[in-house]
N, C-alpha and C positions, 0 to 999 in steps of 0.2 A: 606755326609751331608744328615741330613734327606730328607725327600720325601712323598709325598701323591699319587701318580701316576699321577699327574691331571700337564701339563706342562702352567711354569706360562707365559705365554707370553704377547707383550707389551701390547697386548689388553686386555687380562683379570687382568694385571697389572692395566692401566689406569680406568677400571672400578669399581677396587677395592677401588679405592682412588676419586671414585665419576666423573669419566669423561675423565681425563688429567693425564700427568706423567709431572714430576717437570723439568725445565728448566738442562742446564747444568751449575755445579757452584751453585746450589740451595743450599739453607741453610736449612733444615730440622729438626725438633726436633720430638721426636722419644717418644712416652708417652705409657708404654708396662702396661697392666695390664687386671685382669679378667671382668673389669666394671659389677659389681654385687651388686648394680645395678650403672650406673653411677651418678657422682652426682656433684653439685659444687664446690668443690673442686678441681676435674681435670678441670673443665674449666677453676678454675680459678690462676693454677699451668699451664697453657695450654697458658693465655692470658702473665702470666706474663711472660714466656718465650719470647715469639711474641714479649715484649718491653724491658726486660733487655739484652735478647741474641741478637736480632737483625735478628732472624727467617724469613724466607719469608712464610715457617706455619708449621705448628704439624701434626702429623700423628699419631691416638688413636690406638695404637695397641690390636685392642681388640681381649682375647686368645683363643684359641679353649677349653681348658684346661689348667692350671695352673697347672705343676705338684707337685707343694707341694700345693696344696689346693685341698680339698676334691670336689666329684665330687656332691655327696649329698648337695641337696641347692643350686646347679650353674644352673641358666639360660639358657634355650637354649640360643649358640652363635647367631640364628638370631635375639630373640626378645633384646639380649644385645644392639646387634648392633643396632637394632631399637633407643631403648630409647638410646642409644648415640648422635645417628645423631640428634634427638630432642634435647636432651640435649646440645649439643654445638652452633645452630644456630650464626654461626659466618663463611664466607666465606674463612678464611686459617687455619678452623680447620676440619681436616681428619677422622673421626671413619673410622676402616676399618676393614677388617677379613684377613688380608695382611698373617699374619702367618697359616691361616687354608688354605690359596692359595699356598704359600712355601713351606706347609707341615712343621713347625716347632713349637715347644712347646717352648724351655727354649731360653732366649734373646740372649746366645753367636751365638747358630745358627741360629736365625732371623738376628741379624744381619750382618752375614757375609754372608747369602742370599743376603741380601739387597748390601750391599758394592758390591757384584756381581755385582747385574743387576741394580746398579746406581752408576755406578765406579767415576761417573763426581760430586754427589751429595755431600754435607757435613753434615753429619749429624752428630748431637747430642741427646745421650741418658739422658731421664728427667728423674727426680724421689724426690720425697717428702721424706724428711729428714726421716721418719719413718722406708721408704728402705733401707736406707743406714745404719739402726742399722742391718737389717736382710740379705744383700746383701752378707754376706761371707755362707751364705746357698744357695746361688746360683750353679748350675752348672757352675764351670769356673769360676766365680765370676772375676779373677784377668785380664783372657781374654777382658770381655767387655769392662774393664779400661783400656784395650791395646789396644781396635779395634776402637773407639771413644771417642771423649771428652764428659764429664758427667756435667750436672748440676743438683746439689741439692736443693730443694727449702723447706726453715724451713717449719716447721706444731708445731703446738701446744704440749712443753714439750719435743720434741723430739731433740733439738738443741745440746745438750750437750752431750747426748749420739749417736749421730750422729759423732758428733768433736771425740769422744771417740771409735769410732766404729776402726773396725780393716782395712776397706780398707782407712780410713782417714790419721790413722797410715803408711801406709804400701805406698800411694803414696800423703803424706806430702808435698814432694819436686816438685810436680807439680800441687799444689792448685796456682790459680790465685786469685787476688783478685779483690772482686767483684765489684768495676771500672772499671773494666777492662776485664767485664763480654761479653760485646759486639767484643772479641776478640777470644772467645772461638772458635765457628765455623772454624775458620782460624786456630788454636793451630794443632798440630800433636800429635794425640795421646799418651801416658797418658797425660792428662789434665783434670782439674776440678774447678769448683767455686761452692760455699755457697752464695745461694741468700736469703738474709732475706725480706722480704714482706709482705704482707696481709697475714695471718695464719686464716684459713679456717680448726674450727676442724670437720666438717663432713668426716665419713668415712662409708664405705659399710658396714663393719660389724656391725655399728649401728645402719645402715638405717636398716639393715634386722632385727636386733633382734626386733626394735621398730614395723613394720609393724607385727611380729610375736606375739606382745602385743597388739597391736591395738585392742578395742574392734569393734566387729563385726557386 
């Protein structure tokens, strides 16, 4: 498993995640991305989780590096994590540098970090219907839908080619439906729901090119 040399212990665990480490039996939802810059949309892909899934709270995985995304134009991880922690002001949402502490870049290996050293926790991997057109360029891709249950949340035009996407295809036969979303946590691996909700089309790559247009 990767590694950074730096050993993650419960205390610099608990500090990553702002204080405290999660109860045993905790419900965790798991939200991986470069946050460049963050915006509302993850929050609010963050909040709906908290109330369809039945969450006790989120953990913003913010990356050290994204390996398919260029390094040009990426934020230092601490000012990301900065404007994260502003950005979600809400007490069971997490920004953290959880993976730059594990030493891990792609989400098969954070998560099976994590499954590690919170054997008792439940967690579930988030991700906006966008992902899930691009998710089979993942590292492992089919792994993560084996190590946790997945929830997807619509975004704007992306619904269809999401249903269409190839891990939609491929674990078909363990979509839940989303009634029955507040069961996921509890599901054993492969498992997944399609949550439809508020569609928030902000995304980073727009924030940034607009701040790049912005006159000055």
């Amino acid at each position: 498993m990767p590694g950074n040399g730096v050993i993650a212990t419960p205390l610099r665990l608990a500090a990553a995640l702002g204080g405290h480490l999660p109860g045993p039996n905790a419900a965790i939802g798991l939200l991986g991305g470069s946050f460049n810059p963050p915006h509302r949309a993850h929050r609010d892909i963050s909040l709906q989780a908290l109330q369809h899934l039945g969450l006790d709270e989120v953990w913003w995985l913010v990356s050290p590096q994204n390996p398919l995304k260029a390094v040009d134009g990426m934020a230092p991880l601490a000012e990301r994590l900065r404007l994260a922690r502003l950005m979600v002001n809400h007490p069971r949402l997490r920004p953290s540098a959880l993976e730059a502490l594990l030493g891990t870049r792609r989400t098969a290996d954070s998560l099976a970090a994590l499954k590690q050293r919170f054997p008792a926790v439940r967690f579930v991997w988030l991700m906006g219907a966008d992902n899930m057109v691009e998710v089979e360029k993942w590292h492992q891709w089919e792994q993560i839908f084996n190590s946790v249950p997945v929830a997807i949340f619509d975004r704007p035009s992306y619904s269809l080619r999401a249903m269409a996407a190839k891990p939609a295809k491929r674990f078909a036969h363990k979509r839940l439906k989303e009634a029955s979303s507040r069961r996921l946590a509890d599901c054993g691996a492969p498992a997944w729901v399609f949550i439809h909700g508020r569609q928030n089309p902000l995304s980073a790559t727009n924030i940034r090119a607009e701040q790049l247009t912005a006159p000055r």
